[in-house]
N, C-alpha and C positions, 0 to 999 in steps of 0.2 A: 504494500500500500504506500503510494507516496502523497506528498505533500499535492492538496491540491490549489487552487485559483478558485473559488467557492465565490459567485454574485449572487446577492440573493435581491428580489426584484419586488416589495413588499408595501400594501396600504397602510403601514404604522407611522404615526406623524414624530414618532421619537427612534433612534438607532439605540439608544439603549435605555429605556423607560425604570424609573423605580419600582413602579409595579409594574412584574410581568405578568400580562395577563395570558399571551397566544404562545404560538408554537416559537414565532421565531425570534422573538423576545430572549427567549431560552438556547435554541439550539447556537446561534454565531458562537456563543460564547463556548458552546462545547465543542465547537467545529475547530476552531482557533485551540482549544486546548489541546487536541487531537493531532496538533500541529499542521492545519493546515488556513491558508490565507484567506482571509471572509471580507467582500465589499456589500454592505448593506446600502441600497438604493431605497428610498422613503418616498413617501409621494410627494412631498415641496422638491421631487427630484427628476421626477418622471423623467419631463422632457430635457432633461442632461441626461437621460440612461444611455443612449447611445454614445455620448463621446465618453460616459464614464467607462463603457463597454469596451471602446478601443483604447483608453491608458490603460486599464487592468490586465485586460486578456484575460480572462474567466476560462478555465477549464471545463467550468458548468455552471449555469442558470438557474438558479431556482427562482420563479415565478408565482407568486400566489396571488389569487384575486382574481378579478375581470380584467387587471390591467397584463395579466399573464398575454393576452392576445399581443400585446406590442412587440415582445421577442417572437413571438409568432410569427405576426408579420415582417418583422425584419429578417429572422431566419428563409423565411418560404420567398421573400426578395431576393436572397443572397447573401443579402448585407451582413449576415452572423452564420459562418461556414465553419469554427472550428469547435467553436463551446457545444457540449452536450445540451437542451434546453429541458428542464425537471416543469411540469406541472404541479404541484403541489396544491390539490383539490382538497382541501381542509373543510369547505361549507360546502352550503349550497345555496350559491351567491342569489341566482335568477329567483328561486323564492325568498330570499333574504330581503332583497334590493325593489322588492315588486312593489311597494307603496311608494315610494321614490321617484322610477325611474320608468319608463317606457319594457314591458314586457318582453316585444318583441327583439330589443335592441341589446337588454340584456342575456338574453339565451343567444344572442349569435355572440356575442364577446364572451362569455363563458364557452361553448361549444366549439368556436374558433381558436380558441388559448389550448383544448384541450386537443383535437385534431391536428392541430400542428406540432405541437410538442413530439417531442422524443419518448419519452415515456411521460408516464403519470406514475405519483406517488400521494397516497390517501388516507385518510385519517377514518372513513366510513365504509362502514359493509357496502350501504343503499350507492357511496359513486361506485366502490370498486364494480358490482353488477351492471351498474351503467354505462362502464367502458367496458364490460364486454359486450354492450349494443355496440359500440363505438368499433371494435375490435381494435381497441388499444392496449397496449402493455401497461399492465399497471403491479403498485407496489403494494401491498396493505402495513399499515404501521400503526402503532399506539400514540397515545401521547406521554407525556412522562410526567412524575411527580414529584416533586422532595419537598413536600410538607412534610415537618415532623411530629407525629400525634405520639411519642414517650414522652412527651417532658411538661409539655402543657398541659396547666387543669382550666375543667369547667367553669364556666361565667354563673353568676345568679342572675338567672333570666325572668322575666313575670310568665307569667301563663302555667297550669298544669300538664300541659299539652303543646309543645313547643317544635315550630317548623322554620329549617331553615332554607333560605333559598341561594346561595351563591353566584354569582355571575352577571351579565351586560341585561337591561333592563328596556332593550328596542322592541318595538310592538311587534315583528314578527316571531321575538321568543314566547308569544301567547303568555306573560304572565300575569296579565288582566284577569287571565278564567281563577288563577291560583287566588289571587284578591278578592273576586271575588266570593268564590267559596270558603275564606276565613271569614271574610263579613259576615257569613249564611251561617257558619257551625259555630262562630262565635257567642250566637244570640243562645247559644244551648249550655256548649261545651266553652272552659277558661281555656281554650287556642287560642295561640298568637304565630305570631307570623315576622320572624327574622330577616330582611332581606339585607345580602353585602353584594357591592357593585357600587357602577354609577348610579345617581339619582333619577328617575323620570319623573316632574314635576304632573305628566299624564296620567300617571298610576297615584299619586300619592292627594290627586283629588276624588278620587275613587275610593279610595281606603280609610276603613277604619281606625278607633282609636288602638284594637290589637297589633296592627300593620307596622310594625317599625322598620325605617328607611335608615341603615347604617351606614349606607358610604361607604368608600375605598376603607380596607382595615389593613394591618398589617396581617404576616402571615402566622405571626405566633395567635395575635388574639381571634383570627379566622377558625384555628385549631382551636381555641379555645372554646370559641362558636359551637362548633362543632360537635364537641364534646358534651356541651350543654343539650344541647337540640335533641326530640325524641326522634323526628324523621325528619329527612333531608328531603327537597325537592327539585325536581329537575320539570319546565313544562316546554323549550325546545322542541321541537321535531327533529330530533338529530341521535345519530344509533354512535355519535364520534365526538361528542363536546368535550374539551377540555377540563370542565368543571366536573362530567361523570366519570374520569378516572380520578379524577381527586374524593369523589362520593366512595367508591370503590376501596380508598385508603382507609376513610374514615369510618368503614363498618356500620353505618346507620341505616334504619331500613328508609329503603327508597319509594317514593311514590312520582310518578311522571304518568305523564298524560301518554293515549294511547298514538301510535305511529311508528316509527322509523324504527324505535327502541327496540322494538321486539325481531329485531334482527340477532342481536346480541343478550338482551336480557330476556328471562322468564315471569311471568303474570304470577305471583304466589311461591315462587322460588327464591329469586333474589331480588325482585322488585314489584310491588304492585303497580300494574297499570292502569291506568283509568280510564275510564270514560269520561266520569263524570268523579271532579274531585274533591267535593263535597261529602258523596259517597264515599270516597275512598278515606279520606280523614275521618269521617266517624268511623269505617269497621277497622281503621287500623286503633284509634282511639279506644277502642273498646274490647281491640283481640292483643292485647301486651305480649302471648304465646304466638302472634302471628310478627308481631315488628322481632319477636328473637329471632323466629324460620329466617326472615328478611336479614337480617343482621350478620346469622353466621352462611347466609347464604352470599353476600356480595363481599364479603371480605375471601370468597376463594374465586371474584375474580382476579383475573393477573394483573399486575401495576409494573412500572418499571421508571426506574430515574432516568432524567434528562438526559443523563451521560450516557446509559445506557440506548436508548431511544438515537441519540447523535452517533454512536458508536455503529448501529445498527445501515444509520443512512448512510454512512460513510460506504459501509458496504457494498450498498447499493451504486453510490455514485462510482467506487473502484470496477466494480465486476462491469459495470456500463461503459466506463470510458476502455478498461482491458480490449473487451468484446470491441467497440468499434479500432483500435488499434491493434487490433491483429494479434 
């Protein structure tokens, strides 16, 4: 394995954030420790990508987002003939992006990014099946964790019955249905309702007085959340969030809304699914022997650290560039 020229081509408005929220927040740093050389391109960057692209000379491209089409189309011009081009399909932008942006416009600049690319590498069950409509080569990978849940203790939190929610707070992660349905079991059951992330001033007129809006936290007192919380919730459509292999660390029974999940998780195994999550808050509130099944059921799923996750890709980019050089 040698050293490689790693660009990574990313919608994060910081190269190296406090809080790391995403994938690539994390990996530069283990790319670089791995020994090998990382230019992180930002969107206040976009349109210098290309002359950033001829000082570096990238050995490989890694591309996330809809703006993945731009090495696309410069590769499929000509104008990027040596770098490998990585798709790194982490969301799923077109339904993400659909209150925003013209539908049509988005599914060809995702679908475009993905076609052209070299391979793909994927953080979801639901793309990797999608690039085999595609018939593209694709990678399946996790994401990584190094939360530490030994050391930290529990918060005193109010509520007899306490849920937490972790993560980004934009209306296409549905977590409008979650608030509301604490509003609904609140009039019954003392639930409350934890959320960490950024604030949406949207949600927080909607919400109750159980509803508390915490903000960015650190990552010792997110564990300490945690720890506190009876069940953790996920309401995304997504079988790949970064937040559900951090749920997965933290051994709490899980409740998410019914969709994508049930590619990877089980209904009454290691996660209840919902339908309706009202329902599902009271029968988990009322079966204490069903949040254990839950409990010791997702802590066997697998987790793995950042480093290892980095270690992993490196792999991938080696045995790809080996293959195309003979």
């Amino acid at each position: 394995m040698f050293g490689m020229r790693i660009q990574i081509l990313t919608g994060s408005r910081e190269k190296f954030p406090l809080i790391r929220l995403h994938d690539f927040d994390h990996l530069p740093h283990w790319f670089r420790e791995l020994g090998h050389d990382v230019d992180v391109v930002t969107k206040s960057e976009w349109g210098k990508f290309y002359f950033k692209y001829l000082k570096f000379k990238p050995d490989v491209i890694i591309a996330v987002g809809l703006i993945a089409a731009l090495p696309a189309f410069l590769k499929r011009a000509g104008l990027i003939k040596k770098a490998i081009l990585v798709n790194d399909w982490t969301d799923y932008w077109t339904d993400m992006m659909a209150t925003k942006y013209p539908l049509a416009w988005l599914a060809f600049f995702e679908h475009y990014g993905i076609q052209h690319a070299d391979f793909v590498v994927t953080s979801t069950i639901a793309n990797l099946e999608r690039c085999k409509l595609f018939n593209k080569k694709c990678y399946y990978r996790v994401h990584g964790v190094d939360l530490d849940f030994t050391k930290a203790k529990p918060l005193k939190l109010e509520g007899d019955f306490k849920i937490l929610y972790f993560g980004s707070q934009e209306k296409s992660k549905r977590l409008d249905r979650l608030i509301t349905a604490v509003n609904d079991v609140s009039k019954n059951i003392n639930c409350h309702l934890y959320l960490i992330g950024k604030q949406n001033p949207d949600f927080q007129k909607i919400a109750n007085q159980n509803v508390h809006f915490l903000g960015f936290v650190s990552d010792d007192d997110a564990v300490s959340y945690f720890k506190a919380c009876d069940v953790v919730a996920m309401t995304m459509d997504s079988d790949g969030s970064p937040k559900l292999f951090q749920y997965f660390r933290a051994g709490k029974p899980l409740l998410v809304l019914r969709g994508k999940i049930s590619n990877i998780m089980t209904h009454l195994e290691n996660a209840y699914i919902a339908q309706d999550l009202a329902t599902g808050i009271l029968e988990l509130y009322k079966k204490p022997e069903l949040r254990k099944k839950l409990a010791d059921g997702i802590l066997k799923m697998p987790t793995k650290s950042w480093k290892a996750v980095a270690e992993e890709y490196i792999k991938i980019l080696d045995a790809e560039i080996s293959a195309k050089n003979g």
